[in-house]
C-alpha positions as a Markdown table, in Angstrom:
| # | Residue | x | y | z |
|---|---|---|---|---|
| 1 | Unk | 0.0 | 0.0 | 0.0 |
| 2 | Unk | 1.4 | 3.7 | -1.0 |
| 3 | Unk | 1.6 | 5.7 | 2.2 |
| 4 | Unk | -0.8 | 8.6 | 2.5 |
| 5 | Unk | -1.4 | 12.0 | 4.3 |
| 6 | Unk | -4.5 | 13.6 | 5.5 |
| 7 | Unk | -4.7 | 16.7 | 6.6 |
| 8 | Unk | -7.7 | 18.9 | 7.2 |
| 9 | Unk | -10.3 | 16.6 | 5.4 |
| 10 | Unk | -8.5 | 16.0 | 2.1 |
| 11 | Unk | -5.5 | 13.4 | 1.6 |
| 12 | Unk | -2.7 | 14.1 | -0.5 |
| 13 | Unk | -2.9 | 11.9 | -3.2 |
| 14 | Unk | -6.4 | 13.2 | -4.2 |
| 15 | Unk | -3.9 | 16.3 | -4.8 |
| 16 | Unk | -2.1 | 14.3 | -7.1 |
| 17 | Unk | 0.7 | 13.7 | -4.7 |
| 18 | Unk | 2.8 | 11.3 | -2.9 |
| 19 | Unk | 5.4 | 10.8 | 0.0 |
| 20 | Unk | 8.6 | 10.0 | -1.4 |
| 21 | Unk | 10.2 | 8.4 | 1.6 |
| 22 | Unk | 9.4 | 7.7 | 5.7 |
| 23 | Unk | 9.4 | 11.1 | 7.5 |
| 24 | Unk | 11.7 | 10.6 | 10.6 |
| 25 | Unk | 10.5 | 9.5 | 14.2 |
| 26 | Unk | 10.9 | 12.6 | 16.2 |
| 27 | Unk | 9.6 | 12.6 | 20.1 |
| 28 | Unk | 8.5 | 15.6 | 21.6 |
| 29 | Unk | 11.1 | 17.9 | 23.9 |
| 30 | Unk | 9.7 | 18.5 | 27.2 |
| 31 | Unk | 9.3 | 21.9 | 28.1 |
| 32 | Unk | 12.5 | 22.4 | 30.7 |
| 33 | Unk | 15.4 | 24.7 | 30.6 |
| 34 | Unk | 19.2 | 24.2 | 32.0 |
| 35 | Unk | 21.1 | 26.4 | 34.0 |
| 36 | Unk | 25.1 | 26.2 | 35.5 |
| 37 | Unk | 25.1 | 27.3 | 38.9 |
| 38 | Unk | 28.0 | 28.2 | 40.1 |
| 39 | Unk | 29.7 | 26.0 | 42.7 |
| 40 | Unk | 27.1 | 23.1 | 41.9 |
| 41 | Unk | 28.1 | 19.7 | 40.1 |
| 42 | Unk | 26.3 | 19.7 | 36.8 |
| 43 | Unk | 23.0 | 22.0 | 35.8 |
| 44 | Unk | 20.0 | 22.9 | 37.6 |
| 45 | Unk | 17.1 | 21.9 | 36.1 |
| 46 | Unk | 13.9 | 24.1 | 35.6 |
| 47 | Unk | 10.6 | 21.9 | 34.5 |
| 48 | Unk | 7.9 | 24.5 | 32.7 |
| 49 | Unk | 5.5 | 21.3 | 32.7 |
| 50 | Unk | 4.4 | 20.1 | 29.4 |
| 51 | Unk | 5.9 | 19.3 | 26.3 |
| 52 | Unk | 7.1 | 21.6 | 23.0 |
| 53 | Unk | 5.5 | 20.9 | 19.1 |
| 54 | Unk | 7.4 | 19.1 | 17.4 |
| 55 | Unk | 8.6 | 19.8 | 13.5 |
| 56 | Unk | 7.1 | 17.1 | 11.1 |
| 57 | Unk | 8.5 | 17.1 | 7.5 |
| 58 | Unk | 6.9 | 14.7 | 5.0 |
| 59 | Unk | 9.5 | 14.9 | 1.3 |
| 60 | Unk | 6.4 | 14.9 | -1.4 |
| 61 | Unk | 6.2 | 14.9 | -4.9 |
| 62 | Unk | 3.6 | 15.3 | -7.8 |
| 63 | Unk | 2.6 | 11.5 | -9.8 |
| 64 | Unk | 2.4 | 13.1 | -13.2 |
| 65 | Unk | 0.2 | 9.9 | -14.0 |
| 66 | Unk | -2.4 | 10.7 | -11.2 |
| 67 | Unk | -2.5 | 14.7 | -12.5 |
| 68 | Unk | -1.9 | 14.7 | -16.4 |
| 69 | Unk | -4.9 | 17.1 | -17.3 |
| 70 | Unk | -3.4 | 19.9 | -14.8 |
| 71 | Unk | -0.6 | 22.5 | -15.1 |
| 72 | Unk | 2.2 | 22.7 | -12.8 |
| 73 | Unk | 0.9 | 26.2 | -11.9 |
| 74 | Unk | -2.7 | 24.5 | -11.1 |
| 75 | Unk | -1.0 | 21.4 | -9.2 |
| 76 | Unk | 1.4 | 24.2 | -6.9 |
| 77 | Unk | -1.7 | 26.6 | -6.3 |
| 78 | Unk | -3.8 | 23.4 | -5.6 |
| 79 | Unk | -1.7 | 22.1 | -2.9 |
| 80 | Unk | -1.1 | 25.4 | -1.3 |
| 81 | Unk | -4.7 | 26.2 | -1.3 |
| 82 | Unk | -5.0 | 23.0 | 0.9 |
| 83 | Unk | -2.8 | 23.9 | 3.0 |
| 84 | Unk | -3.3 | 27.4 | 3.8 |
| 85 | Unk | -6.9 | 28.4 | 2.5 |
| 86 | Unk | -8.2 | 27.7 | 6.4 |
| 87 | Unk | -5.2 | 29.6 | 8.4 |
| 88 | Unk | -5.3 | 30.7 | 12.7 |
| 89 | Unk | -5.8 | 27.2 | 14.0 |
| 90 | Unk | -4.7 | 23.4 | 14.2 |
| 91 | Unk | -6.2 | 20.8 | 12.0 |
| 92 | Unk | -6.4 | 17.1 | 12.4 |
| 93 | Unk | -3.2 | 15.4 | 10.6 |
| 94 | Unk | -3.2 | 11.8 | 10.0 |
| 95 | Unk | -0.5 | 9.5 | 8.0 |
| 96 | Unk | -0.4 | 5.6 | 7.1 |
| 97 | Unk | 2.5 | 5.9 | 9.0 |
| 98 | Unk | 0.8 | 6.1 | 12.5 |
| 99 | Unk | -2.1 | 4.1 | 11.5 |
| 100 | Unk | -5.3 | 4.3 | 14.4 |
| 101 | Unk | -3.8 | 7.7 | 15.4 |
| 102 | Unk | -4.0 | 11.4 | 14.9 |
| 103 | Unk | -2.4 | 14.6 | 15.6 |
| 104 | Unk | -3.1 | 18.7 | 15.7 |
| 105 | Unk | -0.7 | 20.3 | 12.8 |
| 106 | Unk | -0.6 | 23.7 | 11.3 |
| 107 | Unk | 2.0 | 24.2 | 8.3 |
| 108 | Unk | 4.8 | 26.2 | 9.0 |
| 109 | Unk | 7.4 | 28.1 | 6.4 |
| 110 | Unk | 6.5 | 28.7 | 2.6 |
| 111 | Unk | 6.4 | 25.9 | 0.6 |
| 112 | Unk | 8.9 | 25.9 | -2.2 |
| 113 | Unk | 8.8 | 23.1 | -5.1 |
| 114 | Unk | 11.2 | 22.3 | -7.8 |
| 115 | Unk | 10.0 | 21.3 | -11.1 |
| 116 | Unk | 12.2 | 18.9 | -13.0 |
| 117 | Unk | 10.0 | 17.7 | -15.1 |
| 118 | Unk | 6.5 | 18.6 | -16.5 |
| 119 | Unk | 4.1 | 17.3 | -14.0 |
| 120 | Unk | 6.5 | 16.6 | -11.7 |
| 121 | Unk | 6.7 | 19.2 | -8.6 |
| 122 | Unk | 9.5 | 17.9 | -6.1 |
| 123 | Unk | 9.7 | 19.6 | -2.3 |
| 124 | Unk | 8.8 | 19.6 | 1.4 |
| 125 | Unk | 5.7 | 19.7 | 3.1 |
| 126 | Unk | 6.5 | 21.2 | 7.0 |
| 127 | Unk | 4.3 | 21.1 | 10.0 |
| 128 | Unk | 4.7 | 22.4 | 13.3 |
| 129 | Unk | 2.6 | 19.6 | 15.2 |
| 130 | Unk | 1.2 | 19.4 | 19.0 |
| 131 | Unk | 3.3 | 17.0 | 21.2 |
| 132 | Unk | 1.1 | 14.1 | 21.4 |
| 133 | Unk | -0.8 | 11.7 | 18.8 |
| 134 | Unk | -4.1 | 10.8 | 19.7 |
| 135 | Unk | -5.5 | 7.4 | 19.8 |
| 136 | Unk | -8.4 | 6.6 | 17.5 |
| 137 | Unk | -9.7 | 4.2 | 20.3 |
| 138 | Unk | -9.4 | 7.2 | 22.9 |
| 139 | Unk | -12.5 | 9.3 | 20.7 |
| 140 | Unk | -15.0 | 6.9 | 21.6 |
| 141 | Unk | -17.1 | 7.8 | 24.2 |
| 142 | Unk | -17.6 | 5.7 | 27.1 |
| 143 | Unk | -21.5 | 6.3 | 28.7 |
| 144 | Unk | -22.7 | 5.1 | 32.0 |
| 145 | Unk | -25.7 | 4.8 | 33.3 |
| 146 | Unk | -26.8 | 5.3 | 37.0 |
| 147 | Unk | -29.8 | 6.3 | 39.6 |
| 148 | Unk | -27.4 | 6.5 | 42.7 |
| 149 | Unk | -26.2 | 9.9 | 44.3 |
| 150 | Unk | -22.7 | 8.0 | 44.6 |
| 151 | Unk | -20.8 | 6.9 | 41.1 |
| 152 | Unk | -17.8 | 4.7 | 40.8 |
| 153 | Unk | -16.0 | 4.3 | 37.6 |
| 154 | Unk | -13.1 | 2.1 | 36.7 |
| 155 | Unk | -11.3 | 3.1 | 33.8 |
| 156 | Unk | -7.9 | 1.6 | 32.1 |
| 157 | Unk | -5.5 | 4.2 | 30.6 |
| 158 | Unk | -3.8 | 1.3 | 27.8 |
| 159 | Unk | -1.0 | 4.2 | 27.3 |
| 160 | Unk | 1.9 | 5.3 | 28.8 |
| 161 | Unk | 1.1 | 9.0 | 29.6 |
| 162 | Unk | -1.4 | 10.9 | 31.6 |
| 163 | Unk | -4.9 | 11.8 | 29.6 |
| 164 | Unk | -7.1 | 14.5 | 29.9 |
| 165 | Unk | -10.5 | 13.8 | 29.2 |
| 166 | Unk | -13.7 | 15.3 | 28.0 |
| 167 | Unk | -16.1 | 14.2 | 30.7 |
| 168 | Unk | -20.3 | 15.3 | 30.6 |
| 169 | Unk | -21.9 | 14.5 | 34.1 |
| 170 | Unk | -26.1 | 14.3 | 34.2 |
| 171 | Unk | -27.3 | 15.2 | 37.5 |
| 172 | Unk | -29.7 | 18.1 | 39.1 |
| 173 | Unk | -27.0 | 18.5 | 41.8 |
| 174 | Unk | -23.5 | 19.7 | 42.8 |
| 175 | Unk | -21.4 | 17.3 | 43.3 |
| 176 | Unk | -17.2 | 16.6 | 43.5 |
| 177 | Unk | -15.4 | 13.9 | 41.9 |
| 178 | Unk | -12.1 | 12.2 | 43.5 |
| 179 | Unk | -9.7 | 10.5 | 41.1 |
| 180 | Unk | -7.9 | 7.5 | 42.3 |
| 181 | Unk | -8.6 | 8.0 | 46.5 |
| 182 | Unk | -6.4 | 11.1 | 46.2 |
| 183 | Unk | -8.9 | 13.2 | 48.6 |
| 184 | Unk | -6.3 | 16.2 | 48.7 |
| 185 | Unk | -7.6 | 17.0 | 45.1 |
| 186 | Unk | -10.9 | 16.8 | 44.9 |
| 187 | Unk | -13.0 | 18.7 | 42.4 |
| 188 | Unk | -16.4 | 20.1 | 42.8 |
| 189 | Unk | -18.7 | 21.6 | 40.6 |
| 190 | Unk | -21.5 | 23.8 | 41.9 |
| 191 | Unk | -25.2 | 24.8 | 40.7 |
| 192 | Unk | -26.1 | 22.4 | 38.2 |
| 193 | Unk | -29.3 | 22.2 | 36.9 |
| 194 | Unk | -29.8 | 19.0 | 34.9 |
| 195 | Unk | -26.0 | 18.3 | 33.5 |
| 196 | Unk | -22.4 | 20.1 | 33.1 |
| 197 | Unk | -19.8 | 19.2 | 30.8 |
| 198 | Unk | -15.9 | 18.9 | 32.1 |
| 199 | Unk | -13.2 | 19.2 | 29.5 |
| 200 | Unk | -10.1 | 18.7 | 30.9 |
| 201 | Unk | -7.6 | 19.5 | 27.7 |
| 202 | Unk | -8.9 | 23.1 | 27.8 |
| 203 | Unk | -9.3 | 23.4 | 31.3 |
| 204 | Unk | -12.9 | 24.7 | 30.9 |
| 205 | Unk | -16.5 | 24.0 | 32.8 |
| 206 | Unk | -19.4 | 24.6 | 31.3 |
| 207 | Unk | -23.2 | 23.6 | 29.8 |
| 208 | Unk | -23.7 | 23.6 | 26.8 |
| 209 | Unk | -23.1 | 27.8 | 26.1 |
| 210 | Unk | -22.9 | 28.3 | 30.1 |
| 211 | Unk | -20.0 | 28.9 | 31.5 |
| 212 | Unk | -19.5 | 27.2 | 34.6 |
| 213 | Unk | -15.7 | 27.8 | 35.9 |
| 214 | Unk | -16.7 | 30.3 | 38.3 |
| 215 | Unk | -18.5 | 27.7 | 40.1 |
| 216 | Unk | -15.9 | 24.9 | 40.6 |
| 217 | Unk | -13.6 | 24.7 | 43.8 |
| 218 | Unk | -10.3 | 23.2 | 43.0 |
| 219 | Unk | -7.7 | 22.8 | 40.7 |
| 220 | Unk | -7.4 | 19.4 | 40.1 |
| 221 | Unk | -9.6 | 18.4 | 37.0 |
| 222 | Unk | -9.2 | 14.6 | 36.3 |
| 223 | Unk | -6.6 | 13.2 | 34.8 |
| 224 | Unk | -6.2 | 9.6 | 34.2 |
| 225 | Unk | -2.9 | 7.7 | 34.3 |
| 226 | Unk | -1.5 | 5.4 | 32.6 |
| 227 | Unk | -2.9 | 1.9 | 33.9 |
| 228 | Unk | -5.9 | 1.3 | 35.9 |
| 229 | Unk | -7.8 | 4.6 | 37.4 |
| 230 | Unk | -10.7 | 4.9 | 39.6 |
| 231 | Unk | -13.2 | 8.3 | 39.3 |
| 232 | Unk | -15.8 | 8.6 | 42.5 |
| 233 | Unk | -18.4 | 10.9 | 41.7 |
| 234 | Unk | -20.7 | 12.1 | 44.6 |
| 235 | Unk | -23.8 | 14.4 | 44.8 |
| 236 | Unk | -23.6 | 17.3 | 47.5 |
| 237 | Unk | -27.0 | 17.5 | 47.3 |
| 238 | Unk | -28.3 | 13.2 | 47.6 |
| 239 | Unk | -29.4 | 13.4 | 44.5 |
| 240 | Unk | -29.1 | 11.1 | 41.3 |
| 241 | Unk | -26.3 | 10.2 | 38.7 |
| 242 | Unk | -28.5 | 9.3 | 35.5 |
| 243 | Unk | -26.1 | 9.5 | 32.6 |
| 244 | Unk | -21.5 | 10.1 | 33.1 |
| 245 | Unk | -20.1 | 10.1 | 29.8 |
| 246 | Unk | -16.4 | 10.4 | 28.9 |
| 247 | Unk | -14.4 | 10.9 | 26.1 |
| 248 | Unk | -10.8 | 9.2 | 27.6 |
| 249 | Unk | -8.5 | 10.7 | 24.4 |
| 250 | Unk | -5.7 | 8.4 | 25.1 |
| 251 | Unk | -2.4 | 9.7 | 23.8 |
| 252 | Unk | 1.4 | 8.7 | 23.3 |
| 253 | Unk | 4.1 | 11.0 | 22.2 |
């Protein structure tokens, strides 16, 4: 099978393109500075949290079999238009190379082709991608059903870093949710009517177009690591769970 790239809803050989050889494996570099200190053996070390984008380069070239009845001029303004036609955020990136997975990628420095041949545009697509790929499996949302005021789910992170789900709780109470018996962080959510919805990526509370972070207490959304994790959810008020639904989004760098 030829390898592939999609990128914001359209693949590249629908362009008339193709991937002339493996883009390297590059990890991303966590987000940490170091300092000498004078008098100390070796550096100190300063941890921002987090990790940096990463730089993903993919060496491409026009199939002049697959793209006959255009002109070069057509095939260049066709694959920029792709690119760049959509500018100010990240899109979805996938690549047969990763297959199962996805990433958030916006192109980065002008494109610049070489045409040796008619039909035949030769160069290097460049991407400044976020740190972590996304697991296909991690999208599908996991629903619960429940008519207790106290909730207990078991969830198994199958990846080997922290994720930060989407989480949408049904309930006509406030209520706090403890994540893996660690009562020192335990989040609350305050004054909800019939549901609230938790995303924990963005760091944002709210229903639906309600915004909701002024009535949390804590700073600990829920985060679930790698392995087994346990989530106890539990009204303030004695009243009902119906529906918890979570979105995991497991991740690997």
């Amino acid at each position: 099978m030829m390898d592939d790239l999609f990128y914001n809803g359209k693949n590249l050989r629908s362009l008339g393109f193709m991937i002339k050889e493996r883009p390297f494996y590059k990890s991303a570099e966590r987000n940490q500075e170091l300092s000498d200190v004078l008098g100390a053996d070796g550096a100190a070390l300063l941890d921002n949290g987090g990790f940096k984008n990463v730089e993903l380069q993919y060496k491409v070239n026009s199939n002049p079999f697959w793209c006959n009845d255009k002109t070069d001029e057509q095939l260049f303004r066709q694959l920029t238009s792709w690119l760049y036609a959509e500018p100010g955020e990240y899109k979805i990136l996938r690549d047969t190379y990763n297959p199962g997975y996805f990433t958030h990628a916006v192109p980065i420095s002008p494109e610049q082709f070489n045409n040796p041949f008619k039909h035949v545009l030769d160069g290097t697509l460049t991407f400044s991608r976020k740190p972590f790929w996304y697991s296909d499996l991690g999208q599908k949302k996991l629903t619960y059903n429940f008519d207790t005021s106290t909730a207990v789910l078991e969830i198994n992170n199958p990846e080997p870093y922290y994720a930060m789900p989407y989480i949408k709780v049904t309930t006509g109470s406030a209520f706090s949710i403890t994540t893996n018996g660690d009562t020192s962080k335990i989040f609350k959510v305050n004054g909800v009517v019939s549901f609230v919805e938790i995303d924990c990526e963005e760091m944002n509370v709210y229903a639906g177009s309600t915004d909701f972070n002024d009535s949390t207490e804590g700073d600990y959304l829920p985060i679930l690591k790698p392995g087994r994790n346990t989530l106890l959810f539990e009204s303030l008020l004695d009243m009902p769970f119906t529906v918890i639904e979570i979105i995991p989004r497991w991740r690997r760098l």
